[in-house]
N, C-alpha and C positions, 0 to 999 in steps of 0.2 A: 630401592629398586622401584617402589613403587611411583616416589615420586617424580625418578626418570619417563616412566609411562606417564603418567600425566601430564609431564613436561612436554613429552612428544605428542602426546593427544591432542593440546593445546599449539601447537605449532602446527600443526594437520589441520584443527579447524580455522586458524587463521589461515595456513595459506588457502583454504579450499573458499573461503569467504573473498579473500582476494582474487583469487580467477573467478568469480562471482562475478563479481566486479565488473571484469573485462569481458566475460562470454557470454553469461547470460543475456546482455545488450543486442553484443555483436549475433547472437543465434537465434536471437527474438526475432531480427530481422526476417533472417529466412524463415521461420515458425517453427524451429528444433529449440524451444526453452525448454522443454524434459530432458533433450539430449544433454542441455549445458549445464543443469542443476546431477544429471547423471556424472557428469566428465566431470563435473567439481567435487564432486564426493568423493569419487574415483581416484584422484588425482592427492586429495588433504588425504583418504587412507593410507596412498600407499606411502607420500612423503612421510606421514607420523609412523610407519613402518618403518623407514630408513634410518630417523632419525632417531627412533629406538634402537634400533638393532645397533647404529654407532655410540648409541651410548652404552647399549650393554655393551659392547666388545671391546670398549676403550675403558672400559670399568675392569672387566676380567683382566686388560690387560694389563693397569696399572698398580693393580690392587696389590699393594705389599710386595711392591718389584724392586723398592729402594734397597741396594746394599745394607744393612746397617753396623756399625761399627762397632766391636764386642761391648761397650758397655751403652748401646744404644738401647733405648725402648719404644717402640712405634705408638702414637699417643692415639693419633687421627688423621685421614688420608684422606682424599675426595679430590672430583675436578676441580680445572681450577682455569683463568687465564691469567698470564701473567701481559700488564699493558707494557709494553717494550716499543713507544715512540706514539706512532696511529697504530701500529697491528696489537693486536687482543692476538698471543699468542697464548694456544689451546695445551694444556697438559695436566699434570699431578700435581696437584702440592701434599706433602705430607709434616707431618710434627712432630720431631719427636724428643725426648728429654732431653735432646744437648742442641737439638737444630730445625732450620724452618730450612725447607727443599722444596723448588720447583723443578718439576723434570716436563719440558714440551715432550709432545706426539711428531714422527716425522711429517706430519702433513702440511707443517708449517713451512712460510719462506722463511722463516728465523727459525731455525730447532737449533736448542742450547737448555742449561741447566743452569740455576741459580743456587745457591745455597750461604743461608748465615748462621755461622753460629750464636744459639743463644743468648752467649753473655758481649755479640756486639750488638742485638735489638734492642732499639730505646723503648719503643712500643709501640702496640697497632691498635688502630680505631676502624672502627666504619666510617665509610665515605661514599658519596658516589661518582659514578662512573660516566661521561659524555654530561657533565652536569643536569645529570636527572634521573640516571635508573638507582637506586637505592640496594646495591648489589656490590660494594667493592671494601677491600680491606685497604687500607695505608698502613704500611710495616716502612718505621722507622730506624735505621739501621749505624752505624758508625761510618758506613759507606754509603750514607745515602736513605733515599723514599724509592721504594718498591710500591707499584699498586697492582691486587689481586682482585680478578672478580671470581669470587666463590658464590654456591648456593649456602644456604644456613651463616651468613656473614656474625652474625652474634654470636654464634658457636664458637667458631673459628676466631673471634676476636677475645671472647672470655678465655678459649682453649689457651692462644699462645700468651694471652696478660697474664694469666694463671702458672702457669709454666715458667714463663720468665721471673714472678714472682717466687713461687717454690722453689727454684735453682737459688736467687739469689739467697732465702731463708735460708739453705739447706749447704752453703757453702761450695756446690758442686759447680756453678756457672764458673770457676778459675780454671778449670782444665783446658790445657794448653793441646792444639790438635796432634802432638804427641799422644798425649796421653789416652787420649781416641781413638786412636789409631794402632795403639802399641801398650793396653792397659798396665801390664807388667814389667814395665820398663822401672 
């Protein structure tokens, strides 16, 4: 949580440096520069408010919302985007001992879910994202390259190599989505 505050606090003082930029100038003119160092302050708080408050409440609401499957265990959860073309679509990714799940937020123009199970990921590295933010997972799949932008990218990369690794040790990665879904069978 904390680092969501920070993360908003930091986008509050960028945007507030950015209408900086454009008002202070423009207000200089007519001799209201208090007024426009006032309206930029003004302006980065209440955004870094905004953008707090959407991230807690997109936290509360994702948090442990996945289904899971009787012999499922929730490993590690956190935002996520999933890149689906040009859109950075916004949601959950979650991990957990049989599966890697994205679930978007409805605010997207794409809202959908993804889901692989883990004995079809080859495996995920860090990568980056717009070739240059240092922010994104590549999850290699039997179906394909998925790219994720997470925060904590080496977490989430050790979490799911880790995991893929341990199912394979542990003989569990063969279970067929039967058997997921229907343990007792």
């Amino acid at each position: 949580m904390l680092r969501m505050l920070l993360s908003a606090g930091l986008a509050g003082g960028a945007f507030a440096t950015a209408m900086g930029v454009v008002l202070i100038p423009l207000l200089h003119l007519t001799g209201e520069a208090r007024l426009a160092v006032f309206l930029c302050a003004a302006c980065g708080f209440a955004f870094a408010l905004t953008i707090a408050w959407f991230s807690l409440s997109a936290a509360r609401h994702f948090h442990s919302r996945l289904p899971l499957h009787p012999c499922d265990t929730m490993l590690q959860q956190g935002p996520a985007n999933h890149l689906v073309g040009q859109e950075a679509v916004g949601g959950w990714l979650y991990l957990t001992d049989q599966r890697l799940v994205f679930v978007s937020h409805g605010v997207n123009a794409f809202v959908h879910a993804w889901e692989a199970p883990l004995h079809a990921v080859l495996s995920a590295a860090r990568c980056v994202t717009m070739g240059l933010l240092p922010n994104g997972i590549r999850v290699e799949t039997t179906d394909g390259t998925r790219q994720l932008v997470v925060s904590r990218r080496r977490v989430w990369e050790t979490s799911i190599s880790g995991t893929i690794a341990a199912s394979r040790a542990s003989g569990t990665m063969n279970r067929s989505p039967d058997a997921l879904q229907h343990p007792l069978k």
